[in-house]
C-alpha positions in Angstrom: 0.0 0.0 0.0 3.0 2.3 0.6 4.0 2.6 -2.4 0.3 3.6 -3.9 -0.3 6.8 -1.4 0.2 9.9 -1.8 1.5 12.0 1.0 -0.8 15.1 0.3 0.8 17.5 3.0 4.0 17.5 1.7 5.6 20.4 0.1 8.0 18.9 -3.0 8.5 19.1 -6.9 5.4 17.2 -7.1 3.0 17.5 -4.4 1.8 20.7 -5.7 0.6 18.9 -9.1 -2.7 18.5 -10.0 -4.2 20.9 -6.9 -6.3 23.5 -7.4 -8.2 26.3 -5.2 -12.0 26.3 -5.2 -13.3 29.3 -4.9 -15.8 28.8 -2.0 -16.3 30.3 1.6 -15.0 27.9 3.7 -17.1 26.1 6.4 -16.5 26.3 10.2 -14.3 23.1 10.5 -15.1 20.0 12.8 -13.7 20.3 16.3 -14.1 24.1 16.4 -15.5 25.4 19.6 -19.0 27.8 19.5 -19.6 29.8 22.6 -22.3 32.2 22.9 -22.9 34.2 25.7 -26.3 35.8 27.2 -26.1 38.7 29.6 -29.4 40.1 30.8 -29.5 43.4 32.7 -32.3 44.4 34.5 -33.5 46.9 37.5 -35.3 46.9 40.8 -36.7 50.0 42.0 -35.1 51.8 39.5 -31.9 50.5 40.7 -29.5 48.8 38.5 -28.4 45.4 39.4 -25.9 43.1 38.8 -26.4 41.5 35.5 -27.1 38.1 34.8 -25.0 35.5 32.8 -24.4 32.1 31.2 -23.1 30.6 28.2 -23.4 27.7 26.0 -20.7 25.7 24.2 -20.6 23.0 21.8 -18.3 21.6 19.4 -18.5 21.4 15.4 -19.1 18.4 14.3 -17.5 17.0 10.8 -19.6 16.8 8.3 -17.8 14.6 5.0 -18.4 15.5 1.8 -16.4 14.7 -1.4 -17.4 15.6 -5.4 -15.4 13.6 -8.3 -15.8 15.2 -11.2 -14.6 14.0 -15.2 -12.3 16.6 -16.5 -11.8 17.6 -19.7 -13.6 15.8 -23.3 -13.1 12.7 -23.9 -13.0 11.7 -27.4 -13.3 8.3 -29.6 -11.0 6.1 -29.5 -9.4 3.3 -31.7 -10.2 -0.1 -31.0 -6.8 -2.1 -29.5 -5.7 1.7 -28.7 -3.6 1.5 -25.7 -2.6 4.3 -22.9 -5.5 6.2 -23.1 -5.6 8.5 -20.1 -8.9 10.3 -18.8 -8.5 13.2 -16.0 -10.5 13.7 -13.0 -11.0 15.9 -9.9 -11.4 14.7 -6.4 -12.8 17.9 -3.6 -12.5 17.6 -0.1 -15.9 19.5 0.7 -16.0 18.1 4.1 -14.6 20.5 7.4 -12.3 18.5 8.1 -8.9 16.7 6.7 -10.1 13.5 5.0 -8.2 10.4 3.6 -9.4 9.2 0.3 -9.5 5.6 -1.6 -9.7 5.8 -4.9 -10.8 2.6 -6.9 -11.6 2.1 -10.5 -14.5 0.7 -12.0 -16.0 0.3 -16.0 -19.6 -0.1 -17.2 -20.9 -0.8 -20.7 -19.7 -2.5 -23.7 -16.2 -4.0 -23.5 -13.9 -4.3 -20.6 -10.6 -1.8 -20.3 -7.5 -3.8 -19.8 -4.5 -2.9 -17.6 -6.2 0.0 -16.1 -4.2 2.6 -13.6 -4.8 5.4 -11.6 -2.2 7.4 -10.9 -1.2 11.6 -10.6 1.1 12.5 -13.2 4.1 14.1 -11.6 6.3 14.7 -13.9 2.8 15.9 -16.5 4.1 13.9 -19.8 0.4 13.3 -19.9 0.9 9.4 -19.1 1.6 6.6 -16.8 5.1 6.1 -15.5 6.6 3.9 -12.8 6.1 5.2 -9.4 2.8 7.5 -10.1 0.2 4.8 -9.4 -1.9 6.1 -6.7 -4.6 4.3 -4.8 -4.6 6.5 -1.5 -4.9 10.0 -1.0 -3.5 10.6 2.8 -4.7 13.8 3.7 -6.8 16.0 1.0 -7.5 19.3 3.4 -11.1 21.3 3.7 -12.0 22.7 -0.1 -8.6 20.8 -1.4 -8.8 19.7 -4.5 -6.2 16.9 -6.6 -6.3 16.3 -9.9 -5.7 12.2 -10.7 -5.5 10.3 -14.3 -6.7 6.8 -15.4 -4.9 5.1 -17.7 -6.6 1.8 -19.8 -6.2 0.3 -22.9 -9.0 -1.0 -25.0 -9.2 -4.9 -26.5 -8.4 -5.6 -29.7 -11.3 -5.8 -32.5 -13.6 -4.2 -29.7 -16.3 -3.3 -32.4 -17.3 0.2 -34.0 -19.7 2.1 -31.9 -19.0 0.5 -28.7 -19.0 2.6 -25.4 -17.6 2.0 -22.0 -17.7 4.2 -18.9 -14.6 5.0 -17.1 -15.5 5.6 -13.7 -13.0 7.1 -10.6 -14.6 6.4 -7.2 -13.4 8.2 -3.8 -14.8 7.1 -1.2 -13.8 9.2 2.5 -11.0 7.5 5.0 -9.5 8.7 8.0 -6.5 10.9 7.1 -3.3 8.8 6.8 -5.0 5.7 7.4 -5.9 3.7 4.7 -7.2 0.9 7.1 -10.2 3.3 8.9 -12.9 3.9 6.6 -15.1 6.9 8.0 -18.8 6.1 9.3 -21.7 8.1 10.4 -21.9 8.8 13.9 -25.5 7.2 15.7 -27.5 8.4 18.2 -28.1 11.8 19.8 -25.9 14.9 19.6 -23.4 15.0 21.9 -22.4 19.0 22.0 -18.9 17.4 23.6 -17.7 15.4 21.3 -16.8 15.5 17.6 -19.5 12.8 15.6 -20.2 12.6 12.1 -22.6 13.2 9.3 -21.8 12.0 6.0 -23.1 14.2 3.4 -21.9 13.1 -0.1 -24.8 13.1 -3.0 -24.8 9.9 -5.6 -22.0 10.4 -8.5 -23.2 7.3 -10.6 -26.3 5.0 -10.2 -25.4 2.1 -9.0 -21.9 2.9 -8.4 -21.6 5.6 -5.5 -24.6 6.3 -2.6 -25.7 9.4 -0.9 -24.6 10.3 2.6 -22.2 6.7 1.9 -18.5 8.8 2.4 -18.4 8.7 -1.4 -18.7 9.6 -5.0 -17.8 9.0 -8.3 -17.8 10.4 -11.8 -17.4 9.1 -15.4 -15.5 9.1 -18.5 -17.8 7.8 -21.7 -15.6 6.0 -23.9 -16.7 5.2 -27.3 -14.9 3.2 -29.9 -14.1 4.0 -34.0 -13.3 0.9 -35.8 -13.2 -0.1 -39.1 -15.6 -3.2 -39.6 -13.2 -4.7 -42.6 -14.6 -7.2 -44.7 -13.0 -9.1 -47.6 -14.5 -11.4 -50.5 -12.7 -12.9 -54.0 -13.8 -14.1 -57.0 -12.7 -15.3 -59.6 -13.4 -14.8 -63.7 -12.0 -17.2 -66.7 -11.3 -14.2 -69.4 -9.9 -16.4 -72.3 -8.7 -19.7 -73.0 -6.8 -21.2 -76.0 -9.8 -22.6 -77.8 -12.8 -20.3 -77.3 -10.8 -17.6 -76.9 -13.0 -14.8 -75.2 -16.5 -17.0 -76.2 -17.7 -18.6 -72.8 -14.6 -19.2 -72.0 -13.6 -22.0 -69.7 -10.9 -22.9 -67.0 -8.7 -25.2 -69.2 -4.5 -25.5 -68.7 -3.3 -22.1 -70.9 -6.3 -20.0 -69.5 -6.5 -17.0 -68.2 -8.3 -15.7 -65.0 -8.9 -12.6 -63.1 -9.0 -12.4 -59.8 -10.9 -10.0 -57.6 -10.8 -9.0 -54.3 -12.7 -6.4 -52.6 -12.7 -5.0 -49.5 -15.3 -3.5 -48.2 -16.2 -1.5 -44.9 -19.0 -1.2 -43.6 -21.8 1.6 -43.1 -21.2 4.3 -40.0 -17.6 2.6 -39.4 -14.3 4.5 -38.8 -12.3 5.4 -42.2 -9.6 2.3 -42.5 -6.0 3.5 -43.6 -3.1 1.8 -44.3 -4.9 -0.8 -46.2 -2.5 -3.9 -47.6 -3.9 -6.4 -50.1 -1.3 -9.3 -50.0 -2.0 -12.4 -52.0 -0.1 -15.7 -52.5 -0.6 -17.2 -55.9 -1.3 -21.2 -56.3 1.4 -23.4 -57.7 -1.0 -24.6 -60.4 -1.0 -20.5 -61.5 1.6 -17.9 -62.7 0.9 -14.2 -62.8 0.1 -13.0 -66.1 1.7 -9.2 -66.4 0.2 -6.6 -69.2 -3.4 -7.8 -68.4 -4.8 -4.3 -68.9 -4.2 -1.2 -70.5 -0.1 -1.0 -72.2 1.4 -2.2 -69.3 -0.8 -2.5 -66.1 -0.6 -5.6 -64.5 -2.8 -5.2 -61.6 -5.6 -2.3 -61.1 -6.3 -1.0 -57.4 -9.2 1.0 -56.1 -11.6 -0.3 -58.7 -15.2 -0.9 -58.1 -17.4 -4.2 -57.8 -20.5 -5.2 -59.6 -21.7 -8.7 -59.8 -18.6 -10.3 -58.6 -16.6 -8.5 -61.2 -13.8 -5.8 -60.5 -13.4 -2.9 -62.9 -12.0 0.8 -63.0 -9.5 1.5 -60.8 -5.7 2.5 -61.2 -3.2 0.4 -63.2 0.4 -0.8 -61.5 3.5 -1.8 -63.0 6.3 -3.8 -61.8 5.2 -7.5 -61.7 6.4 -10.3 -64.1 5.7 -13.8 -64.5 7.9 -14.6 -62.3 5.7 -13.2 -59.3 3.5 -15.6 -56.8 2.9 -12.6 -54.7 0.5 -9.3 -55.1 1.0 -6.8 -53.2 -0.5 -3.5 -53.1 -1.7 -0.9 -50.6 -5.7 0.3 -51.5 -6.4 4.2 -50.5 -8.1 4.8 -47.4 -11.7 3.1 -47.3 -14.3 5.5 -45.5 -17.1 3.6 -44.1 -19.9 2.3 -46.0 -17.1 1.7 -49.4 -16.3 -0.8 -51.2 -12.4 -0.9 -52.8 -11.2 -3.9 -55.2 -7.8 -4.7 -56.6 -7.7 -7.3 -59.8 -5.2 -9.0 -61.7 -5.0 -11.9 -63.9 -3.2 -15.5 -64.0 -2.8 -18.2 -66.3 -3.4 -21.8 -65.5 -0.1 -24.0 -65.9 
């Protein structure tokens, strides 16, 4: 546990990161004495007496109260994106000095992995060794610290998917993370310091009113692509019936197409890579279209058929691999690459 608290009262390089001032009139803090005095003056016959006296005391009791709030936007992310960090503020709005826990916690449609809460000391705006913080020792009346989560999303978590990432504080005794704080039962005793917890509800289900604690979320939603691929395949000409119904004999030729296509309201895919491995029973036939275009990328699909498109250069018979990068594919389009073979 040592290692995950974080010594609030201490005056360094660091401890001032994160903290900010609320403006707010501060409240009258627990243990504070309140005397009030009566004197009543009065007159018999016109005579002045000696006043009368008496005063009442009673001590402030602590009333805890603490507010997480999200900080900042929080935009889409990519699905398998990893690091992503989410900010949020803890107050103190109690009267007294109050230790916090903090804990993480995710609702919705996937499940963050290797989540961290931490303050970022050194503010590079990520997670480094020795900034994971679970404990917050002493946050003081109106104090407020500023901690980060850190998560990484699953691979092929699919397009439109949300998760909320929630930081709960919930109040401890100050620089003891083994006493959680409880309400104080029974009467008011004027003597002695009890207490009220006052905290609303953060997130349903998460956090309770007047429970010591409260919590805040992050709404995480994902852009993916949604890739699909399909090939087909098209005898163009054979040695006999040349382009007549032409028919997959040895000396044939056939295109090949592939499209990719991704799908309707998904993210824009980039860096898009076609690779394809030629049979044995094939070799690549170069010069298939145009002068010299030997395989024709970002073309269009209708009926199982590629056409359009730009023309590449560079293979030879030789080949048994295609290879060639498509143009970024929006959602809801379709790209195709095509070449041809001859059967051996």
């Amino acid at each position: 546990m040592g290692s995950n608290r974080y010594l609030l009262g201490a005056v360094s390089a660091i401890a001032l990161v994160g903290f900010a001032a609320p403006a707010m009139a501060q409240e009258t803090s627990a243990g504070e004495l309140i005397t009030n005095r009566v004197t009543v003056d009065f007159r018999v016959g016109n005579v002045q007496q000696t006043a009368v006296e008496d005063s009442d005391t009673f001590v402030v009791d602590r009333k805890i109260d603490v507010v997480v709030a999200a900080v900042g936007a929080s935009p889409n992310v990519s699905s398998g994106e990893n690091q992503i960090v989410r900010e949020f503020s803890v107050t103190n709005l109690s009267n007294a000095t109050v230790g916090y826990q903090l804990t993480f916690q995710s609702t919705g449609d996937y499940v963050p992995e290797n989540a961290v809460i931490f303050i970022d000391a050194n503010s590079n705006g990520s997670f480094d060794a020795g900034e994971e913080v679970t404990f917050l020792d002493a946050l003081a009346q109106d104090e407020t610290v500023n901690v980060l989560v850190q998560f990484d999303v699953p691979a092929d978590t699919p397009n439109g998917d949300t998760v909320n990432i929630i930081l709960v504080a919930n109040a401890y005794e100050a620089n003891d993370p083994g006493s959680e704080i409880v309400a104080s039962t029974g009467p008011d005793d004027p003597t002695t310091v009890q207490t009220v917890l006052a905290d609303g509800i953060g997130v349903a289900g998460i956090d309770a009113e007047y429970a010591g604690d409260h919590a805040d979320a992050h709404a995480v939603t994902i852009n993916a692509a949604a890739m699909t691929v399909e090939k087909f395949s098209t005898v163009v000409w054979d040695p006999v019936n040349l382009t007549v119904d032409p028919k997959a004999i040895p000396g044939a030729r056939v295109q090949y197409c592939i499209a990719v296509t991704n799908a309707a309201g998904a993210a824009t895919a980039t860096g898009v890579t076609v690779n394809d491995d030629l049979p044995v029973q094939v070799t690549f036939y170069p010069d298939a279209y145009g002068t010299t275009g030997d395989v024709v990328i970002d073309g269009t699909l209708s009926g199982g058929v590629c056409s359009g498109g730009t023309e590449v250069d560079g293979y030879t018979a030789a080949d048994t691999t295609v290879n060639e990068l498509l143009s970024d594919i929006p959602g809801g389009t379709t790209r195709t690459l095509y070449f041809t073979v001859e059967i051996k």
